[in-house]
N, CA, C and O of each residue as an XYZ file, in Angstrom:
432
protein
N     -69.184    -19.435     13.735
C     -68.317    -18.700     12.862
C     -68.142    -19.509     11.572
O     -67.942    -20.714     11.721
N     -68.196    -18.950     10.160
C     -68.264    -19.746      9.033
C     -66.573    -19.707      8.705
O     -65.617    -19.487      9.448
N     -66.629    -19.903      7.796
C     -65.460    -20.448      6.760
C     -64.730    -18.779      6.416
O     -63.584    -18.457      6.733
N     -65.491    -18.109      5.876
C     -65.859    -17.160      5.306
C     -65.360    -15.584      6.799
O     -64.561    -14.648      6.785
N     -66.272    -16.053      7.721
C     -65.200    -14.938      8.498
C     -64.321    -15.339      8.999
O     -63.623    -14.356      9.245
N     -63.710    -16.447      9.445
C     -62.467    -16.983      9.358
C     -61.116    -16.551      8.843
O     -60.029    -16.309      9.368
N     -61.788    -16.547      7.136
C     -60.726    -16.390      6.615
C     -60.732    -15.326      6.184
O     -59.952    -15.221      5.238
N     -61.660    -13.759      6.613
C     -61.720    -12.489      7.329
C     -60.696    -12.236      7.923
O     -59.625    -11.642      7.795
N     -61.395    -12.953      8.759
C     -59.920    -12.417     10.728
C     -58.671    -12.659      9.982
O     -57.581    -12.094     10.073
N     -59.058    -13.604      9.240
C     -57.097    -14.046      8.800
C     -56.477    -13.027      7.645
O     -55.276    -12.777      7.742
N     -57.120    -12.509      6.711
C     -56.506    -11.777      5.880
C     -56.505    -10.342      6.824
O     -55.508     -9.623      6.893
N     -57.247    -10.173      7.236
C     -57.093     -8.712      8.026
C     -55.708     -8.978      8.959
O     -54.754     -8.204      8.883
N     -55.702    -10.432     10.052
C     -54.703    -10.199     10.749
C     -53.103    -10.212     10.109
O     -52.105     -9.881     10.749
N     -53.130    -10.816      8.263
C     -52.159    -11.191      8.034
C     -51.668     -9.472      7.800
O     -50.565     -8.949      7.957
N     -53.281     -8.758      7.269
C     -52.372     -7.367      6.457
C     -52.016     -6.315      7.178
O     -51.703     -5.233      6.682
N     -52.049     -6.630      8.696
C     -52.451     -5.887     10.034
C     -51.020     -6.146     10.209
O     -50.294     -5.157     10.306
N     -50.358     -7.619     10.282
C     -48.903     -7.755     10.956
C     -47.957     -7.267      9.667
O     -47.030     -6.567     10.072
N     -47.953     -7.426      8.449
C     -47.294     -7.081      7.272
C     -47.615     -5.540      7.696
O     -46.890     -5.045      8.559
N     -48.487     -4.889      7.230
C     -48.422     -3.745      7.330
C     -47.291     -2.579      8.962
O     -46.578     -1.577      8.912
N     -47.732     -3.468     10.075
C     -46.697     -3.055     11.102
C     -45.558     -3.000     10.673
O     -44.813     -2.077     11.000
N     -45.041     -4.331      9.549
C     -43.393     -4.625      9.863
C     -43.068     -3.436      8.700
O     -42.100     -2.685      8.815
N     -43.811     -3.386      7.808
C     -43.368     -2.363      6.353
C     -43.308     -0.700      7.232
O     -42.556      0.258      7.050
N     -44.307     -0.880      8.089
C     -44.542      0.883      8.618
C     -42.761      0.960      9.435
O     -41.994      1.872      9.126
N     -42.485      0.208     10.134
C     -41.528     -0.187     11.254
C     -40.053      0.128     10.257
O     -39.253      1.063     10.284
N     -40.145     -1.287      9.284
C     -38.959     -1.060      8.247
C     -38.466      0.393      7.830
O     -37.295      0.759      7.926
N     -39.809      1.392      7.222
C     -39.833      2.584      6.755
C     -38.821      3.432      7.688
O     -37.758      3.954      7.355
N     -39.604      3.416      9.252
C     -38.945      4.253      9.717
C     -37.573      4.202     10.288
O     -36.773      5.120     10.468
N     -37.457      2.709     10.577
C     -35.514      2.668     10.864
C     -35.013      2.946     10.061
O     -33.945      3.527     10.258
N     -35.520      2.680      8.479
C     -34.840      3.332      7.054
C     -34.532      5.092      7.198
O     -33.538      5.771      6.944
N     -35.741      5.388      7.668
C     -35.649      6.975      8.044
C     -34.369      7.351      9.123
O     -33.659      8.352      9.027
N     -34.282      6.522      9.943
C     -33.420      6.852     11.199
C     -32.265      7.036     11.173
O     -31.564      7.901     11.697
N     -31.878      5.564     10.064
C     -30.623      5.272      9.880
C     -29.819      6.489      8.858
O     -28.697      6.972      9.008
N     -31.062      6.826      7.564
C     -30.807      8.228      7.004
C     -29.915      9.255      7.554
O     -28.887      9.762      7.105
N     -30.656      9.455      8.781
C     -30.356     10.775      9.223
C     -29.393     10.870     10.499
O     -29.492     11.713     11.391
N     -28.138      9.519     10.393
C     -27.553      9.301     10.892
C     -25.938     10.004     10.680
O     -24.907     10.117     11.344
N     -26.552     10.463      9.030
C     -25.325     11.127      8.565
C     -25.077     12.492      9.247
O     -23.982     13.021      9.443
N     -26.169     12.910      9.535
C     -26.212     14.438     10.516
C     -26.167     14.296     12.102
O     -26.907     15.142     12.605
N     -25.702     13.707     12.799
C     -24.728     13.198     13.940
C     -23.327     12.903     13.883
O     -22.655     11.940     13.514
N     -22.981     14.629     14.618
C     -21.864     14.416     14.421
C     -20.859     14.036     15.563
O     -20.921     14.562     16.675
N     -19.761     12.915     15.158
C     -19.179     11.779     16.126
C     -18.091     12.225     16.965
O     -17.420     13.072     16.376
N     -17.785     12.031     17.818
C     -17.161     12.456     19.227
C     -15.690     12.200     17.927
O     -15.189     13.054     17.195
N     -15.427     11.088     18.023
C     -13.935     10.816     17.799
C     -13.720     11.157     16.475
O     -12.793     10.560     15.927
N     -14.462     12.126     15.691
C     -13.534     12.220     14.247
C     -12.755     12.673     14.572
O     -12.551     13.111     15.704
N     -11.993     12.697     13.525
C     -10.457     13.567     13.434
C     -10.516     14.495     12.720
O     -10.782     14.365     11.525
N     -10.270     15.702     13.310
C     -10.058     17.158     12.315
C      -8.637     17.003     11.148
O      -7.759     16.142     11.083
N      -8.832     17.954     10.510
C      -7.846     17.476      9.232
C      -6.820     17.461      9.634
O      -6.621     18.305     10.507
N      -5.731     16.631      9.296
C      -4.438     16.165      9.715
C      -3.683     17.149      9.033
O      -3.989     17.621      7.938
N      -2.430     17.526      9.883
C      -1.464     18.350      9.659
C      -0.458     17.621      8.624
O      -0.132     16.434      8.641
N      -0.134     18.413      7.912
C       0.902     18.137      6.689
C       2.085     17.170      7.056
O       2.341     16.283      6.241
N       2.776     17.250      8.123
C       4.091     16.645      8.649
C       3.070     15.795      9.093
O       2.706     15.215      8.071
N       2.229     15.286     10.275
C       1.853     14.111     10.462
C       1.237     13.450      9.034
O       1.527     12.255      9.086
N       0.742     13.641      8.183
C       0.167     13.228      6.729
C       1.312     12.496      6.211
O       1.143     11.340      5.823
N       2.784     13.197      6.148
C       3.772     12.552      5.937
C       4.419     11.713      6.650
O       5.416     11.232      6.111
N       4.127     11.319      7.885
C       4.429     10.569      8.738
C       3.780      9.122      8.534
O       4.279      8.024      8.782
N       2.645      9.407      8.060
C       1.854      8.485      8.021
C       2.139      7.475      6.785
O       2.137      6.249      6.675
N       2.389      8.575      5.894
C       2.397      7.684      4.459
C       3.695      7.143      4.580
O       3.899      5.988      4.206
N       4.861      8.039      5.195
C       6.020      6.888      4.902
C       5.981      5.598      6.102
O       6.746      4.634      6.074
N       4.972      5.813      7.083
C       4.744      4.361      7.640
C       4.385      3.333      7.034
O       4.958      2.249      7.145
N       3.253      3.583      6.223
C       2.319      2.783      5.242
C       3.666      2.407      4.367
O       3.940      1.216      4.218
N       4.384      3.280      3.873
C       5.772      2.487      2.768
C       6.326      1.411      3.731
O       6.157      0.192      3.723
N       6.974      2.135      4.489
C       7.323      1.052      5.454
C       6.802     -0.168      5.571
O       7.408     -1.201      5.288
N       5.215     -0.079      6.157
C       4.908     -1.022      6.151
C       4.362     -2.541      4.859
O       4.016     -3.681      5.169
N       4.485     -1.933      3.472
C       4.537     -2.438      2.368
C       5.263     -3.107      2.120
O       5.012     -4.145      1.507
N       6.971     -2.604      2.680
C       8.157     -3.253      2.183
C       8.197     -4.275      3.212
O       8.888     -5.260      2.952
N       7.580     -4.237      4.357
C       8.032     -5.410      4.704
C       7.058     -6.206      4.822
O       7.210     -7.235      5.481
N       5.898     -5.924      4.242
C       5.251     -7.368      3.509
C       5.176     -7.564      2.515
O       4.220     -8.153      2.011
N       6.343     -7.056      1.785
C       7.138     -7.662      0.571
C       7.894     -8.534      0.694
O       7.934     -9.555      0.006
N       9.008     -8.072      2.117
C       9.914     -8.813      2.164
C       9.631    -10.024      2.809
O      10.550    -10.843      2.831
N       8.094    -10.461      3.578
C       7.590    -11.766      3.986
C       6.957    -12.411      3.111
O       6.820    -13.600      3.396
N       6.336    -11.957      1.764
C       6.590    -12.875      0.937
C       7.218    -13.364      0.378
O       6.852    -14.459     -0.048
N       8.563    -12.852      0.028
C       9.465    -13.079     -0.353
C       9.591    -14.440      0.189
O       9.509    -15.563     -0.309
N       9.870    -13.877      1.637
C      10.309    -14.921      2.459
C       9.292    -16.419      2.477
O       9.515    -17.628      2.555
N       8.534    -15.866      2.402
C       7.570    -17.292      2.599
C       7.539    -18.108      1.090
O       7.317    -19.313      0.969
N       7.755    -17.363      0.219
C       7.474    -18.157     -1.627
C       8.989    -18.911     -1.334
O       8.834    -20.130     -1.262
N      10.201    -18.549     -1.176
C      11.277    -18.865     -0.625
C      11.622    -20.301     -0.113
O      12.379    -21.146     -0.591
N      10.932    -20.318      0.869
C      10.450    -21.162      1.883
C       9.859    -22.413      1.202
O      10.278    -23.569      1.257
N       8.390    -21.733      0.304
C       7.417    -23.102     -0.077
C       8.956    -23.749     -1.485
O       9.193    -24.956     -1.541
N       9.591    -22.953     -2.221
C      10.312    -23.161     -3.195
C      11.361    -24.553     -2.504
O      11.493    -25.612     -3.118
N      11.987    -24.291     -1.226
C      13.071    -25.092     -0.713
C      12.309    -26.097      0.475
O      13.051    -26.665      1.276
N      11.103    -26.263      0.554
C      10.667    -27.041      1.273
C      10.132    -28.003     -0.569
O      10.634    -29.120     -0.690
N       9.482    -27.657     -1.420
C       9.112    -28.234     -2.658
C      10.628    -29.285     -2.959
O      10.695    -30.511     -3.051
N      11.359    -28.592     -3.023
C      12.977    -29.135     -3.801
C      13.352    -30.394     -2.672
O      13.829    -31.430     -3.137
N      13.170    -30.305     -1.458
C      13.507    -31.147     -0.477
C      12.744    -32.145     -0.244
O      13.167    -33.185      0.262
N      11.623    -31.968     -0.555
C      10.561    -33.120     -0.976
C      10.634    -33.959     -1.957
O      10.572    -35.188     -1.905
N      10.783    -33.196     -2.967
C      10.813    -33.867     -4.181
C      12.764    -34.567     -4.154
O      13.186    -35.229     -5.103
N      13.433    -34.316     -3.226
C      15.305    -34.703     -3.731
C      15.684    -34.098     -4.431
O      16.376    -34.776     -5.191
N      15.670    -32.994     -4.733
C      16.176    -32.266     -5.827
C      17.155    -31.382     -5.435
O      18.000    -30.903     -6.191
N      17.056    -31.186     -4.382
C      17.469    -29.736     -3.743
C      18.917    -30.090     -3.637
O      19.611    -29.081     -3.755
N      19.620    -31.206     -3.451
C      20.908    -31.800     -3.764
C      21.550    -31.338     -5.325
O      22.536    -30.652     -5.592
N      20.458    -32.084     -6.300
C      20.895    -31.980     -7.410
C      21.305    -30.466     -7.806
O      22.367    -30.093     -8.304
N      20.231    -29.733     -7.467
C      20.520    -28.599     -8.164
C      21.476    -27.274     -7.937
O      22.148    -26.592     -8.710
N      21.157    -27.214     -6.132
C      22.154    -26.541     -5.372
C      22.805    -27.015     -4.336
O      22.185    -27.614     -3.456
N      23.917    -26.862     -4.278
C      24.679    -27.323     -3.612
C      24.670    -26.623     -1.837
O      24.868    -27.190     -0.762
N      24.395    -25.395     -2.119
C      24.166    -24.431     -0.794
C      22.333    -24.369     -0.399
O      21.478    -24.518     -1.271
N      22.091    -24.179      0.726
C      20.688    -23.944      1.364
C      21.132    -22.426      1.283
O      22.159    -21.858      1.657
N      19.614    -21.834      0.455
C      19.702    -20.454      1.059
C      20.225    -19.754     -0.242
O      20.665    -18.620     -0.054
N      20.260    -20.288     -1.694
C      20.644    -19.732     -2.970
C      19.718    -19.584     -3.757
O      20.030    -19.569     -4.947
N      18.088    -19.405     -3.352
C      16.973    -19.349     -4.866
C      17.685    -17.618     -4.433
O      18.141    -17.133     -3.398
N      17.505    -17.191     -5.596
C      17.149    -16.035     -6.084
C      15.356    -15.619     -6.869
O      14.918    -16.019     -7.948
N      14.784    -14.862     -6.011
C      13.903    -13.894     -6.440
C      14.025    -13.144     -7.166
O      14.293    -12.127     -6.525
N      14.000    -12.771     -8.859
C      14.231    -11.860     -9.617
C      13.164    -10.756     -9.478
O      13.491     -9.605     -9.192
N      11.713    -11.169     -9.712
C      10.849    -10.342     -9.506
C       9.553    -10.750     -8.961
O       9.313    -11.957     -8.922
N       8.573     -9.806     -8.480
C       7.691    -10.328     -8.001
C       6.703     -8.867     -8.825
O       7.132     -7.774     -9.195
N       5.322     -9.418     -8.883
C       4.384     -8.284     -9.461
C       2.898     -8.928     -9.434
O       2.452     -9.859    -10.104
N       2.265     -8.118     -8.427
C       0.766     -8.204     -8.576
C      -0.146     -8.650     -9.244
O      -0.077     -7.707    -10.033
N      -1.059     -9.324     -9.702
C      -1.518     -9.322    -10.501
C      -3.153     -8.786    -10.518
O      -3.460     -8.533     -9.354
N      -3.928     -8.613    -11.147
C      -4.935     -7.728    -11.364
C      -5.950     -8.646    -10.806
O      -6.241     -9.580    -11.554
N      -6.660     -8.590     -9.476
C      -7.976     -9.670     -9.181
C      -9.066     -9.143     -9.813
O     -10.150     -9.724     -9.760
């Protein structure tokens, strides 16, 4: 066997296994496509108006009070900072007096 069919067998076997994986790729691409037209045991049919409202004032609910744990926690890092540093003497006399004026999101 020369040099020459050697490196035959080899380009054929390389364009033989490339070519499988591209044919293969194609068609899970195809599969996965047409995955949108299977339709799923557990959707949910459209939600009724009173549960819709149920829902959203949970979601409020649940907003305000991870408002009110940051609060709590900025709070926290503020009077654990002051107690570190000795300050927390100087400035207030009571544990438990920062005031939070405002708090607001900022744009990531």
């Amino acid at each position: 066997m020369t040099i020459t069919e050697i490196f035959a067998k080899a380009g054929m076997n390389t364009l033989l296994g490339m070519g499988t994986v591209f044919v293969m790729l194609v068609l899970i691409s195809c599969i996965i496509s047409l995955f949108r037209y299977i339709p799923q045991p557990g959707a949910k049919k459209k939600a009724e108006p009173a549960k819709a409202a149920q829902t959203v004032s949970a979601g409020t609910a649940f907003a305000q009070t991870e408002n009110d744990v940051l609060i709590a926690v900025i709070s926290a890092a503020i009077a654990a900072a002051s107690a570190a540093e000795g300050s927390a003497e100087k400035e207030d006399s009571e544990a438990g007096t920062y005031i939070v004026r405002s708090i607001q999101r900022r744009g990531k």
